[in-house]
N, C-alpha and C positions, 0 to 999 in steps of 0.2 A: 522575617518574611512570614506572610501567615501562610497556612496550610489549609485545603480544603480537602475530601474527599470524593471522589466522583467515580460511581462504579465502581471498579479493583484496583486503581490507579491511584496512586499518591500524588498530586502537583505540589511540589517543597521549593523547587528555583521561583515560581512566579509568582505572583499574585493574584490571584485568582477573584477576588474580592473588587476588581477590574468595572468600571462602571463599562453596560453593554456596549457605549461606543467604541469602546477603547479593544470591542473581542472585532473580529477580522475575519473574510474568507480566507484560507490559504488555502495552498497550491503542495500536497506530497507525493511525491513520486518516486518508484522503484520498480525493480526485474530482475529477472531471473531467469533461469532455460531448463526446460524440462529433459528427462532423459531419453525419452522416448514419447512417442503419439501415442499415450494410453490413462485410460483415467486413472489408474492409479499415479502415473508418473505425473500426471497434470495435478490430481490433488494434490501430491506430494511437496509439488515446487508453488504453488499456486499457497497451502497453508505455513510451509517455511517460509515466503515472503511475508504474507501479513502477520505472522509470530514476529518476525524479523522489525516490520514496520511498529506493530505495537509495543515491542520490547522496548525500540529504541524510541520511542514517540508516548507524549499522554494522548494515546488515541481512545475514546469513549463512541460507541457506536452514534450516540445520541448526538451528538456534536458535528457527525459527518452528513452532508451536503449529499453531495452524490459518488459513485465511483465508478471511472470506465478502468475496464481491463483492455487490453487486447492482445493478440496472440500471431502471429507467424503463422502464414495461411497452409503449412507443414504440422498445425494441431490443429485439430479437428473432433479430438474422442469425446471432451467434453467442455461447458462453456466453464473457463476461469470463473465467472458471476456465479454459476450455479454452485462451488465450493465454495466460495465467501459468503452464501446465501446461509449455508450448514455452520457457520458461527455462531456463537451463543451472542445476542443482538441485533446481527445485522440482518436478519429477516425484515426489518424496515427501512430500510437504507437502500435508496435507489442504485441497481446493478447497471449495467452498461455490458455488453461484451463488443469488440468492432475486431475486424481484422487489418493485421499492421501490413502496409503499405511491404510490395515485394520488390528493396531496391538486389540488384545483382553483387552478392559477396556479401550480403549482408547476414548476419548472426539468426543462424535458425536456432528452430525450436524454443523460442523467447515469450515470454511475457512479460507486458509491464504494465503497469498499472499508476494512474492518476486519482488521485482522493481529494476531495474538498473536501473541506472541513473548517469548521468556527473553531474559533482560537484566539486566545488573547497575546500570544505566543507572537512573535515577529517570522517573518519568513525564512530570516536564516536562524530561527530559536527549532527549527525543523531539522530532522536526521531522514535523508532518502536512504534507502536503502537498494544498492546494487549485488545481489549472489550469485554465484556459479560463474558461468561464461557470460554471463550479461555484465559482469563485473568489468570489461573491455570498455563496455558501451562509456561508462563512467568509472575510469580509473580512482578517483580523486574522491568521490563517494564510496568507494568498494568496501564492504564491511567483511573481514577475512576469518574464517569457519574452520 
């Protein structure tokens, strides 16, 4: 398998050497809940997911399409996008912040976030990442801490 490298990342499973048609948008997605309405707590949960997402993922800023966050209209202190902005890369990377939709009983204090991103990578070659109590949301993706 050849090896390329990109950024800080190693790609070793794929091939990377991939002619352009064969790279794809995809679709990543993950959450998390913060522990309070406060920016420390929103950075806090907001940088352990995308450590979380790039750990488990060959994420390279360069590569990513767009990304929305959004948040449970229970945050408020600060914009999710404005902490992914403070990443080393993604200060070029289209942010997003929206607020999630308030169904009743549903999991406060939550964020989760959608990434596109180019990839040669198949769609299930992708690891979501679900932490803390958001981990309900998706049992079956839950990555355990």
């Amino acid at each position: 398998m050849d090896k390329l490298t990109f950024s800080k990342h190693q790609y070793q499973e794929f091939n990377l050497l991939a002619k352009p048609s064969q790279w794809r948008v995809r679709g990543l997605r993950g959450a998390t809940t913060a522990n309070d309405n406060s920016i420390e707590a929103i950075t806090e949960a907001v940088n352990e997911l995308l450590d979380a997402l790039e750990k488990n993922n060959y994420l390279d800023p360069t590569e990513i399409v767009s990304v929305t966050f959004s948040a449970t209209p229970d945050l408020d202190a600060i914009f999710p996008a404005a902490v992914a902005r403070r990443r080393p890369g993604w200060d070029e990377v289209p942010l997003l912040d929206v607020q999630q939709m308030q169904v009743v009983g549903s999991l406060q204090l939550c964020i989760r976030v959608l990434i596109h991103l180019n990839t040669p990578l198949p769609q299930n070659g992708l690891h979501h990442v679900y932490l803390r109590h958001a981990a309900k949301l998706r049992p079956d993706l839950a990555l355990l801490s």
